[in-house]
ZAMARGU-4260 file (C-alpha; in steps of 0.2 Angstrom, whole numbers, plus 5000, padded with zeros to 4 digits):
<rodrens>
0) 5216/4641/4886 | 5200/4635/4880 | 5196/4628/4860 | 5210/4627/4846 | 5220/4632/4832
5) 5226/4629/4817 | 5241/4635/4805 | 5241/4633/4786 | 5250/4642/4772 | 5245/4639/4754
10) 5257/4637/4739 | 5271/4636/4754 | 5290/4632/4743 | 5304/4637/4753 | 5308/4625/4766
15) 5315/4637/4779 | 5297/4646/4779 | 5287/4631/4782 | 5302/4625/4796 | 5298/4645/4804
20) 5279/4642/4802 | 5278/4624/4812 | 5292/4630/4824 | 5279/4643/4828 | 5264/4635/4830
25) 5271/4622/4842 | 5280/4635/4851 | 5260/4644/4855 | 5251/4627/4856 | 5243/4625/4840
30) 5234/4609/4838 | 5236/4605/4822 | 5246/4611/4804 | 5238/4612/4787 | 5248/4613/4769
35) 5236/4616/4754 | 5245/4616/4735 | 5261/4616/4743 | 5280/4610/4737 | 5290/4605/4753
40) 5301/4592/4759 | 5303/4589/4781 | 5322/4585/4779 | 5325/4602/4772 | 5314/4610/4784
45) 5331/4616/4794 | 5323/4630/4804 | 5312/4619/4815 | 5324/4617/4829 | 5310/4612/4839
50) 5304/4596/4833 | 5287/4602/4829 | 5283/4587/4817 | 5284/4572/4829 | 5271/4585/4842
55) 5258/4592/4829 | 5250/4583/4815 | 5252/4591/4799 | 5238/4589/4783 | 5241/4593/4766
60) 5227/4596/4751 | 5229/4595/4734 | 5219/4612/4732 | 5208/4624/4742 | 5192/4615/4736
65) 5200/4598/4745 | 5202/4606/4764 | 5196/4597/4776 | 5193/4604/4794 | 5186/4600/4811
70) 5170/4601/4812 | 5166/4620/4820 | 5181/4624/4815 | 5182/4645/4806 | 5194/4645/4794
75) 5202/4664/4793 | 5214/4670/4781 | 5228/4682/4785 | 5232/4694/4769 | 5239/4711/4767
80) 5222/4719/4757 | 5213/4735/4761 | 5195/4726/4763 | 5202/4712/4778 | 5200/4717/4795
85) 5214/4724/4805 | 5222/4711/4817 | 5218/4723/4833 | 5200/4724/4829 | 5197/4705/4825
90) 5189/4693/4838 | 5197/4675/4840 | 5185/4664/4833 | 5185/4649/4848 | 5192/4634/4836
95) 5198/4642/4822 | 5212/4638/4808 | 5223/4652/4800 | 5227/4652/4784 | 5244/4662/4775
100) 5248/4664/4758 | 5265/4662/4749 | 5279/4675/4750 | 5279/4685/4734 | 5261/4681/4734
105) 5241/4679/4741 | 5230/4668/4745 | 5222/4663/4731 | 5204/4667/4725 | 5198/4651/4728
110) 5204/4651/4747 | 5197/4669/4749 | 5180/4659/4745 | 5182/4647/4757 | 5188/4658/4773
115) 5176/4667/4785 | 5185/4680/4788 | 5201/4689/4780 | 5211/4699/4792 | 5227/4708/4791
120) 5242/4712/4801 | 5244/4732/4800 | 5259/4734/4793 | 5266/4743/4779 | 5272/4728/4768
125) 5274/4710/4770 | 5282/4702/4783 | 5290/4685/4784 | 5277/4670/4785 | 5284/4663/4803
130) 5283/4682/4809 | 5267/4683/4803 | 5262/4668/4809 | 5267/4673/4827 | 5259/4690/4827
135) 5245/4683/4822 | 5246/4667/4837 | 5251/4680/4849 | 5237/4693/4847 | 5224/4676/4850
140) 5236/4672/4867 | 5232/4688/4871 | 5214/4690/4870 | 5210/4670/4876 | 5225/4670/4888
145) 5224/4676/4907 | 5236/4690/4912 | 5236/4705/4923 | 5229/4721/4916 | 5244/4732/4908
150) 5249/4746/4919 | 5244/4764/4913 | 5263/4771/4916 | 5276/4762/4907 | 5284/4746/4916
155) 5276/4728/4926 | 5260/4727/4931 | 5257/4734/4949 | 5245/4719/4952 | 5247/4701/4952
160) 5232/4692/4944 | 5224/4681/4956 | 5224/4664/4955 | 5210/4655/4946 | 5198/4648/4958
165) 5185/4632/4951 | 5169/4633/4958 | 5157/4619/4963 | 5151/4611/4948 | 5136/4617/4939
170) 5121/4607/4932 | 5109/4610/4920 | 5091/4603/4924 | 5085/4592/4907 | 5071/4599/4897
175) 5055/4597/4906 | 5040/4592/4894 | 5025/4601/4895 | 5016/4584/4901 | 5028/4582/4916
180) 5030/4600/4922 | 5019/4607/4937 | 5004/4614/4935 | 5004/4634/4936 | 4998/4642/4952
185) 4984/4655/4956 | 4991/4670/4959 | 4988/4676/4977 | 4979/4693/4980 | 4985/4703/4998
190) 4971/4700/5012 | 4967/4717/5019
</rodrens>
């Protein structure tokens, strides 16, 4: 899958939510994870069976103001309000870093400002920050990832997906200057 992603959660305070987020975003490859205004401790991070802290690298920020991220990277935040684009109607910025909000709470007004884009998970209230975090990493696998086209009746696809062939490598000529480049022919008119 080509580019990135990052997972962050603002005003994070229970460690088994921030030991469900990173468990998460190692399990679907996430390059990197982002704490902002956060109270946490690793040791009590009990739900990250998985490890995740000696595979990712994790950043933590003071404040919203203080985040730092890779160049080209889109930062997108993930809130339940009416004026945030639906999940299924979002394109996958490339390199992108997704931002959640605290249980019992949003992102705050100053991270609002700072993100590109505001999407939301259709649901009717809520859900867990780890679950939303994996809705959210699974509906980007989807539309990156390379599967077979869903069936139309209910069940496996009836096609296999082809393997991925690489063709021969492509160049791109350099620029030529208007100095250098060939002088523009006559056009020719038809002999009779």
């Amino acid at each position: 899958m080509r580019g990135y992603v990052g997972i962050g959660a603002e005003g994070i305070s229970k460690p088994v939510n921030l030991g469900t987020l990173m468990r998460t975003a190692h399990a679907f490859g996430a390059s990197f994870l982002f704490l902002v205004g956060a109270y946490w401790r690793l040791r009590e991070a009990v739900a990250d069976t998985s490890k995740a802290e000696f595979s990712l690298p994790l950043f933590e920020f003071p404040n919203p103001e203080a985040l730092n991220l890779p160049r080209r990277c889109r930062l997108v935040g993930v809130e339940l309000v009416d004026e945030a684009i639906p999940l299924p109607s979002f394109r996958h910025p490339l390199q992108a870093a997704y931002v959640f909000g605290p249980e019992r709470g949003s992102l705050s007004p100053a991270m609002l400002a700072r993100c590109e884009w505001v999407v939301r998970i259709p649901t009717r209230f809520c859900v867990n920050l780890g679950v939303a975090a994996a809705i959210v990493l699974y509906d980007r696998l989807l539309s990156y990832g390379r599967f077979a086209p869903r069936p139309v009746a209910p069940g496996a696809p009836l096609e296999t997906l082809a393997p991925h062939v690489h063709g021969s490598p492509r160049f791109r000529a350099a620029p030529i200057s208007a100095l250098d480049a060939p002088a523009p022919r006559e056009p020719e008119t038809e002999r009779a």
